[in-house]
N, C-alpha and C positions, 0 to 999 in steps of 0.2 A: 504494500500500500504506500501512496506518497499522498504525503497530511502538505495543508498549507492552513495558518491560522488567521483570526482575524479579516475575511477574503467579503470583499463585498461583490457579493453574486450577481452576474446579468440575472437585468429584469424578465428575461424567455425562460430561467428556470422554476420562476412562480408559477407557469401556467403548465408545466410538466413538461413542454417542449423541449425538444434539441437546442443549446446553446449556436446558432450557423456566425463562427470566424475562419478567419486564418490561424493555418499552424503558427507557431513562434519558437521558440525557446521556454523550455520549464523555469522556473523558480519557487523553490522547496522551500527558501526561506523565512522562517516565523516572525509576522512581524513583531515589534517591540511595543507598540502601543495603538494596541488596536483599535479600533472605535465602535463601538456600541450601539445599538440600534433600537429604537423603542416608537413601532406603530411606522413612522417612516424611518425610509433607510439613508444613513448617512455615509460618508465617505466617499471613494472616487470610486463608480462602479466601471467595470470593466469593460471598455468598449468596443465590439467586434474587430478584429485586425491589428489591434493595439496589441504592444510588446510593455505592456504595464508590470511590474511585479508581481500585482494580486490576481492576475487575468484568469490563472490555469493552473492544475495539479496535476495535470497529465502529459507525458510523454510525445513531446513534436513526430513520433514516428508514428504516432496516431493520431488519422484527421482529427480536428476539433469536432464537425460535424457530427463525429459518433460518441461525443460526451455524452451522458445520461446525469438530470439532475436528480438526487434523491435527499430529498430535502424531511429532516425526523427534528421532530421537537422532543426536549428532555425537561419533564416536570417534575416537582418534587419539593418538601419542606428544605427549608435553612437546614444546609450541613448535611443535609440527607446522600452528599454524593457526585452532583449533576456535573460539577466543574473535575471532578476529579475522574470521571467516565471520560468523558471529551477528553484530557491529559493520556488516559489510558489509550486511549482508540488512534490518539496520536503519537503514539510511543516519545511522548516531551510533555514538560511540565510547561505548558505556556498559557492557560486558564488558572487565576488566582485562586487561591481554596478559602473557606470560608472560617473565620476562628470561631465559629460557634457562637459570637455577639452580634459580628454585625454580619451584615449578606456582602461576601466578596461580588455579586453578582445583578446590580440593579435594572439594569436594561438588556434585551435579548439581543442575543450576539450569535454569528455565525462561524465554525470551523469546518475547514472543510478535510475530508480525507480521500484521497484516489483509490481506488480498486479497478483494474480494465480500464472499461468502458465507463464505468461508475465514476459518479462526483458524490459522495457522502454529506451534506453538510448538514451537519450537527449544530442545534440552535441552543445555546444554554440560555437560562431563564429566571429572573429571582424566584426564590424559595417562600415558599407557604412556612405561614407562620415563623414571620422570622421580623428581626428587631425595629425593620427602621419605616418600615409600611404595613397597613392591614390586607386582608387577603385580598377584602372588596378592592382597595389599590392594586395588587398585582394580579385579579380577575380582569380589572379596567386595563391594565396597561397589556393583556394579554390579548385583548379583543381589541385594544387599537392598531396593535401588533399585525394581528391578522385579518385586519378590514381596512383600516383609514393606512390604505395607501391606491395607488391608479389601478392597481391589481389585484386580488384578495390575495395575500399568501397561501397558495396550494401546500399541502403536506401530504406528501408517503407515508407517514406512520409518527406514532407520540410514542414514547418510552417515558414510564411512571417509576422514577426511584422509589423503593420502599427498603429502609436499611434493616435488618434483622431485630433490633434491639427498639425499634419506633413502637411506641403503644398502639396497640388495634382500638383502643374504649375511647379513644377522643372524640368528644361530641366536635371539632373543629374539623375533625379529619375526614367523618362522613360528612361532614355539608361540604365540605370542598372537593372531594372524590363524586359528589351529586352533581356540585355544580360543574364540575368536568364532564359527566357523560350528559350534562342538557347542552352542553356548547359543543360537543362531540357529534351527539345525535346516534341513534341505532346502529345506520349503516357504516358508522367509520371504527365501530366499535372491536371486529377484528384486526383491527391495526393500530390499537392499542394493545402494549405489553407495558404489565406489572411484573420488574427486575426486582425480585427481593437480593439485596445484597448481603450474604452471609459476613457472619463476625470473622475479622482478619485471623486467618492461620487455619478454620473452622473447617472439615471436611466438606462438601457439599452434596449432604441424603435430601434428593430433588424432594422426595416427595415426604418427607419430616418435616423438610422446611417451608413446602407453602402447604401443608396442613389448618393453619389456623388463618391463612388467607382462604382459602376454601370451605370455611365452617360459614354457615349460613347466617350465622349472627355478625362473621365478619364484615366491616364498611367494605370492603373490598369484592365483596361478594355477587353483587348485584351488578357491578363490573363482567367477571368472569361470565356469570348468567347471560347477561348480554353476547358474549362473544371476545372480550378481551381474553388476552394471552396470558399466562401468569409462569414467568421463567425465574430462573435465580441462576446468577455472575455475579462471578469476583469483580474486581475492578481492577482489570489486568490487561492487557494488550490482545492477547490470541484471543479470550472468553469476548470480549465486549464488541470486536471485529467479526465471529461467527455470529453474536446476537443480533448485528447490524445486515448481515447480508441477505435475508428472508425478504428484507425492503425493496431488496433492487429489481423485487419481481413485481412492485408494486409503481404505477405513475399516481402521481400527486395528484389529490380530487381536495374537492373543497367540500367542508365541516359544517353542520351544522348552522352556528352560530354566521356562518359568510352566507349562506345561503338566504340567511333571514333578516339580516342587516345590511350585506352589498346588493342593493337592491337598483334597479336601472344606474347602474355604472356611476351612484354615486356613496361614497362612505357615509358611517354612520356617526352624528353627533356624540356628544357626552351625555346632552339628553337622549339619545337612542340606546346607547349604550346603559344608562344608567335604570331604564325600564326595562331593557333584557335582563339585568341580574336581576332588578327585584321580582322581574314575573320566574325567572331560575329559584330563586330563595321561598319563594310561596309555596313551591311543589316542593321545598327541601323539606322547610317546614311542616306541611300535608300535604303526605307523597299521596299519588293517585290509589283510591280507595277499589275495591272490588265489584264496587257496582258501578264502576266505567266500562263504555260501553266494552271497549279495548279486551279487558281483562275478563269480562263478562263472557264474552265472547267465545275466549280462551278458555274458559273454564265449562262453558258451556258442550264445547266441541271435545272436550275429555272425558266427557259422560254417555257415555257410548251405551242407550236403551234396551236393556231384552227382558226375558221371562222370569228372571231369578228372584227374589227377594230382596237383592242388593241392588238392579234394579232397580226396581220399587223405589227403593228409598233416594236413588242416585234420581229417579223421575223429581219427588220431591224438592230434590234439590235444588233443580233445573225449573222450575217453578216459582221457588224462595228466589232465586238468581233472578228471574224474568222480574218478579213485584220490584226488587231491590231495584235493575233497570229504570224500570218507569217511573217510580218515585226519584230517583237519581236525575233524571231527566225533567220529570217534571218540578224539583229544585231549582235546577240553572235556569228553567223557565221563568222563574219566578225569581231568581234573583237579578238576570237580564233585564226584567220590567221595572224590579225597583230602579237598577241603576240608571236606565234610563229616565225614568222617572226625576230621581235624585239630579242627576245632569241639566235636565230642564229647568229644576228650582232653581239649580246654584248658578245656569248664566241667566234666567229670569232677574234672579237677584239681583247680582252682581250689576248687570245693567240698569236697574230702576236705582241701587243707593252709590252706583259709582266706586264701587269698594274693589282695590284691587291689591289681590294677595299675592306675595312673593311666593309663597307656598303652594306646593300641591302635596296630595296623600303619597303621593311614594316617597315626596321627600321625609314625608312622619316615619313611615316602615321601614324605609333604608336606618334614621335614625333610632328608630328600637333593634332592628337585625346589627348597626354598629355598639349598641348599648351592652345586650344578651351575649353576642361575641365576645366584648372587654370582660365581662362575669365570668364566663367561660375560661377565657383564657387565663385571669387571674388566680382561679380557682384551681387549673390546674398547673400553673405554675408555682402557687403556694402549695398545694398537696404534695408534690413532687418535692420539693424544699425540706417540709415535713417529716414527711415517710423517711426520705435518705439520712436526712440529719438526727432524728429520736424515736425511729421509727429502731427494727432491730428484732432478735428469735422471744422478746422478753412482751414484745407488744406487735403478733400480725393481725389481728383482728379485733374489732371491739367488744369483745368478750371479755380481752387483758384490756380491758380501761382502766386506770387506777382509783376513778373513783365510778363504778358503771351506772352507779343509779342515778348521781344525778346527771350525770350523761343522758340517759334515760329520760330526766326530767327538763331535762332542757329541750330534748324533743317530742315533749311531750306523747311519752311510749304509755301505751297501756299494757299492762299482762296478759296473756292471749292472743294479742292481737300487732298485726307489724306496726315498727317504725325505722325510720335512717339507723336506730342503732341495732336493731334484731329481728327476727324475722317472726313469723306469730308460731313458729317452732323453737325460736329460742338461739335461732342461730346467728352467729356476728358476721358483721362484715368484712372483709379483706380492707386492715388499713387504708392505702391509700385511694380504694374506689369508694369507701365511703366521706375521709376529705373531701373528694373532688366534688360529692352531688351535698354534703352537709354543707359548705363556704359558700355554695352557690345558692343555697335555701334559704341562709343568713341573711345572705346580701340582698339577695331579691324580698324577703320578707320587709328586711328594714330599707330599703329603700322606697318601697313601695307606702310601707306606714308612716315614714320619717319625711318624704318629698312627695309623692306621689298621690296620697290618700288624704290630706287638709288641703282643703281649697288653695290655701299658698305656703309654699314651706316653711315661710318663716314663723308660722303659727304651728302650735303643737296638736296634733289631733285628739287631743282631750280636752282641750283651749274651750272653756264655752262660747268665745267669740266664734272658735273655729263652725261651732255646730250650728249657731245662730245664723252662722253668714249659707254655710250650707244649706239650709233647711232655708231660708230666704231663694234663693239659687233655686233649688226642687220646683218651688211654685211658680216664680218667673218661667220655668222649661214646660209647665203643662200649661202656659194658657201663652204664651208670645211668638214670635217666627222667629226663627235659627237669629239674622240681623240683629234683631232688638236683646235676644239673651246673648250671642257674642260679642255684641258691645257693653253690654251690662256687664258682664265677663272680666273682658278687657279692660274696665276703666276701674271698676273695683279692684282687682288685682294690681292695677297699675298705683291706685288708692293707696293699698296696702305696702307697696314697696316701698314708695315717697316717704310715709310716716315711720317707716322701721330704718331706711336711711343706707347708705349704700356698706358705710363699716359696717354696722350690724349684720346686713344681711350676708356679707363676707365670713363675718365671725361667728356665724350660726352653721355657712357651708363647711369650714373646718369644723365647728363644733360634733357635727354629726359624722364625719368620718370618723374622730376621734373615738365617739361613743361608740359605734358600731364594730372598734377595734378592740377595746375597753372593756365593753359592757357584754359585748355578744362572742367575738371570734376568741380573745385572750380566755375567757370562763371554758369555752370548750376545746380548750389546748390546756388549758389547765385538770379537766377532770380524767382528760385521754391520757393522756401524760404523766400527770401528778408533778406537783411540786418539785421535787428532787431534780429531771429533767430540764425545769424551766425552760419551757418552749416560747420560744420566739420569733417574729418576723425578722425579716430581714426589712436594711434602712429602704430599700427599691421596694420590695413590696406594699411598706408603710405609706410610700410617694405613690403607686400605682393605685393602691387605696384610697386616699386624698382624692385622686386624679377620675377616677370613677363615680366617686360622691359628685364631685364637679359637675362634669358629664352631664349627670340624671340631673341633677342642679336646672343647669342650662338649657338640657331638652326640656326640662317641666316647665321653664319661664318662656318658653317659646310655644310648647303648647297652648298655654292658657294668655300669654299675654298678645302672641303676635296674631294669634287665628279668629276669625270671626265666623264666616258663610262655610267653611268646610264643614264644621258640626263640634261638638263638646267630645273631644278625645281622655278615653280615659285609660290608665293603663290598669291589667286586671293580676292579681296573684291570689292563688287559696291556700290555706291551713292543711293538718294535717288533720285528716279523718273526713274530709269534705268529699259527696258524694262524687264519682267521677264522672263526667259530662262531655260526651264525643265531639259536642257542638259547641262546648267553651274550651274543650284541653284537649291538648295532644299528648299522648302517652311518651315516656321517655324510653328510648328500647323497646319496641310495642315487640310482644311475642304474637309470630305470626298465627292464625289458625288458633290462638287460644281464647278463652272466652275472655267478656271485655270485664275489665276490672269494676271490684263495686268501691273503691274508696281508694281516694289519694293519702302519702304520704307528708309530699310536700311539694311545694315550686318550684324549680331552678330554671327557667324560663319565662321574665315577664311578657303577657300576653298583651291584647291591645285591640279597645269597643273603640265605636265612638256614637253619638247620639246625638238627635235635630230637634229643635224646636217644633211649635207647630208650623202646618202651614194649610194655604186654603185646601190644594190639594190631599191631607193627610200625612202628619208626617211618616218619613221610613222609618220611626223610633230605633233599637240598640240594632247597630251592625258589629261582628264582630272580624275585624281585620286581620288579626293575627292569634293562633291562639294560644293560651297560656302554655307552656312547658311542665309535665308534672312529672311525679314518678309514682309507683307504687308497687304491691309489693312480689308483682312478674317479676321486678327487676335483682331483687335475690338471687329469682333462681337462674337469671342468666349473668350474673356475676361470678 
């Protein structure tokens, strides 16, 4: 193989076509400072007949005309790998490796490798979940990448690092592996390969090691189901060069995501962009249910009718399927007409009082899908801190809690019956899976009561101003139009901030991080733990903390101060024992085919109504946008 790094590719190999130059003279040489590429491409592309540096990786004894472009994307978390595959595949260190803080990696860059006829180029990409942007940025910068240029970038095939030792249980990791195969689409799905890369020195038993990629519960899974590949390589030269060559039987087609966004030959905005992920994140959230028409379908045509008994009952089935159908259908029927509906009020409006919002609804649900992410991610970056640091053979589960009851009673456990600490059989959780979903319970409960649930935060929700202003509020919503109660709204609220004053209401946002670290997180590191241990945050955690309080701070004063005609956005979380409800929550880990749970444990996902005033037409009363994230007590037994 002859590698050239850094190579800014003619524009003819986007569309899968033959590169048509003259021969030249090869040059092997790696550049030293390559340039980077992110949505369009920069640098000096190489231009037919030209004798440039970066023109070729192939051999002048072969026409140019019979180059072949096979152009693979390389995804994957920070550190997961991707720069150091590229290095491999080019037998030289000339891609930066990533220390594990920051992403060596911010914009997508091309290397290219020779084989034959073959042109390789290897697109490295920043890493998911990594320090210095959130995913939704490097979703955004991945879709400008491969739309917002004169051409859509065509691709031969994607390669998904997954390194041996990555957690499968990341709630971050299934929504990003979703939102991959909605921008992928079905049919590009066997030209994805999931590379697990074994622990260095590690034998490689293929099929030991993607075992718990191929467990049904794995995020990984629904991948594979589809048609993706799931292989395991070192990160080695000969391994990662045989992984690469299955491609070159493959011409570059376009994805999904180009297909729906490069639409008459022109690219797509930020606002385009930015409705494709959230209608991507809506399905993450509630993936598509059983009584789509799709699935119905599919299941329907599995039920193969005769004489038997089992029959019989498969007849049944096929029946329950059909009503499930039509009520399914007759739903979107009916939420179609509201929307509709709803659309009519709000430019009615809008054009009778002149009111014009910088806002729209996706900008609220991107805002909560960014909010739930930071809980997420916080949570499990403190669990993991945790576990490693006072974690040990002396405390795996919490069963060795040091003090368990009131462990116990801080989440409010009854006997008998589940909670985050036990299961209604009596059994503990695995340390750090219970961290991860107990810090996100915390958070989302106190945030929710502390910002979210009094009218304005700087009032405390036992405040009886709090109740009196509320309960005022209640009655203005059943007798006014959306207009008259979102400025009643807005100008109370805005009321309220004036007379509490800008320090105050500063020294109350700290004040509530402080307390939610104090009063809620330090008490239950103290009874897991016990005293002796003295567990503690870390100074970054304590700031990421602060930083989150903020956050919710800021979206709740944007909620209520800035919005008027979109409707009263409220955000929802429930307690522990509260019935479970398909239509307000989404199960956390739902177990497929089992029955639906009758009581929550707790939150780790806040959800999100919003509600309209009246109007002559009728209002649409509670919609609910997003639904709460819960757990319960399924989630034991797939722990």
């Amino acid at each position: 193989m002859r590698v050239e790094e850094g190579q800014q590719v003619p524009k003819q190999a986007y569309n899968g076509s033959r590169t048509q130059a003259k021969s030249h003279q090869p040059n092997n040489r790696a550049t030293q400072d390559p340039k980077q590429v992110s949505g369009k491409r920069t640098g000096t592309a190489a231009k037919p007949g030209s004798n440039t540096s970066r023109s070729s990786t192939v051999n002048s004894a072969k026409p140019k005309d019979e180059l072949v472009h096979v152009p693979i994307l390389i995804l994957g978390t920070q550190g997961c790998g991707k720069s150091s595959l590229i290095n491999a595949a080019l037998d030289k260190k000339v891609r930066e490796i990533s220390n594990g803080y920051e992403p060596a990696t911010k914009e997508f860059h091309y290397s290219s490798v020779g084989a034959e006829k073959y042109n390789f180029m290897l697109i490295d990409s920043p890493g998911f979940d990594n320090t210095a942007m959130s995913d939704a940025e490097v979703f955004t910068r991945l879709i400008r990448f491969l739309c917002c240029n004169k051409t859509p970038a065509m691709l031969a095939g994607i390669i998904y690092l997954q390194p041996q030792d990555s957690r499968l249980g990341s709630g971050a990791l299934k929504k990003n592996l979703y939102l991959i195969k909605c921008l992928l689409g079905d049919s590009f799905m066997d030209r994805l390969t999931i590379l697990l890369v074994p622990r260095a020195g590690e034998k490689s038993d293929h099929q030991e090691l993607t075992r718990p990629l191929l467990d049904p519960k794995s995020p990984f899974y629904a991948l594979y189901n589809s048609g993706a590949q799931i292989d395991v390589s070192a990160l080695e030269t000969k391994p990662i060069r045989n992984a690469l060559l299955p491609y070159a039987r493959k011409a570059p087609v376009l994805i999904s995501v180009q297909t729906e966004l490069c639409k008459r030959g022109r690219g797509p905005t930020d606002e385009d962009i930015n409705s494709y992920l959230i209608k991507c994140a809506r399905t993450v959230e509630d993936p598509p249910k059983t009584t789509r028409p799709r699935i119905v379908a599919m299941a329907l045509s599995q039920i193969q009718p005769n004489n038997s008994p089992a029959a019989q009952h498969k007849t049944t089935d096929i029946k329950t399927l059909e009503v499930q159908l039509a009520e399914s259908k007759k739903q979107n029927e009916g939420f179609s007409a509201q929307l509709q509906q709803h659309l009519g009020q709000y430019t009615a409006l809008c054009s009778q009082l002149q009111i014009h919002e910088n806002l729209e609804q996706r900008d609220v649900v991107q805002s909560l899908i960014d909010l739930n992410r930071h809980i997420d991610d916080f949570a499990l970056s403190l669990a993991q801190h945790l576990t490693d640091t006072y974690g040990g053979p002396d405390i795996t589960t919490t069963q060795n809690a040091s003090q368990l009851s009131e462990l116990k009673r801080l989440f409010d456990h009854e006997e008998g019956k589940a909670s985050l600490v036990q299961s209604s059989t009596g059994v503990g959780m695995p340390l750090e899976d219970f961290l991860d979903v107990a810090i996100r319970s915390i958070l989302c409960e106190q945030l929710y009561k502390r910002i979210f649930a009094p009218f304005h935060p700087g009032l405390d929700l036992s405040d009886p101003k709090n109740g009196y202003i509320i309960a005022l509020y209640g009655r203005i919503r059943e007798t006014e139009s959306q207009a008259t109660l979102g400025r009643w709204r807005t100008t109370s609220f805005n009321a309220i901030s004036g007379l509490t004053g800008e320090e105050q209401l500063s020294r109350l946002k700290a004040k509530i991080g402080h307390e939610i670290l104090n009063n809620n997180l330090m008490p239950m590191l103290k009874y897991l733990f016990g005293t002796v241990k003295n567990a503690q945050l870390r100074d970054a955690h304590v700031k990421d903390l602060l930083e989150l309080v903020a956050q919710a701070w800021d979206w709740c004063l944007m909620l209520k101060e800035k919005i008027v005609l979109l409707g009263d956005f409220r955000l929802t979380a429930y307690r522990y024992g509260h019935v479970f409800n398909n239509t307000l929550m989404s199960e956390f880990e739902p177990q497929r085919g089992g029955p639906p749970p009758d009581r929550i444990l707790s939150t780790i996902g806040l959800g999100l109504d919003v509600d309209h005033g009246q109007s002559p037409g009728g209002g649409l009363g509670r919609v609910v946008i997003c639904k709460a994230t819960v757990v319960t007590e399924g989630w034991f037994e797939r722990s």
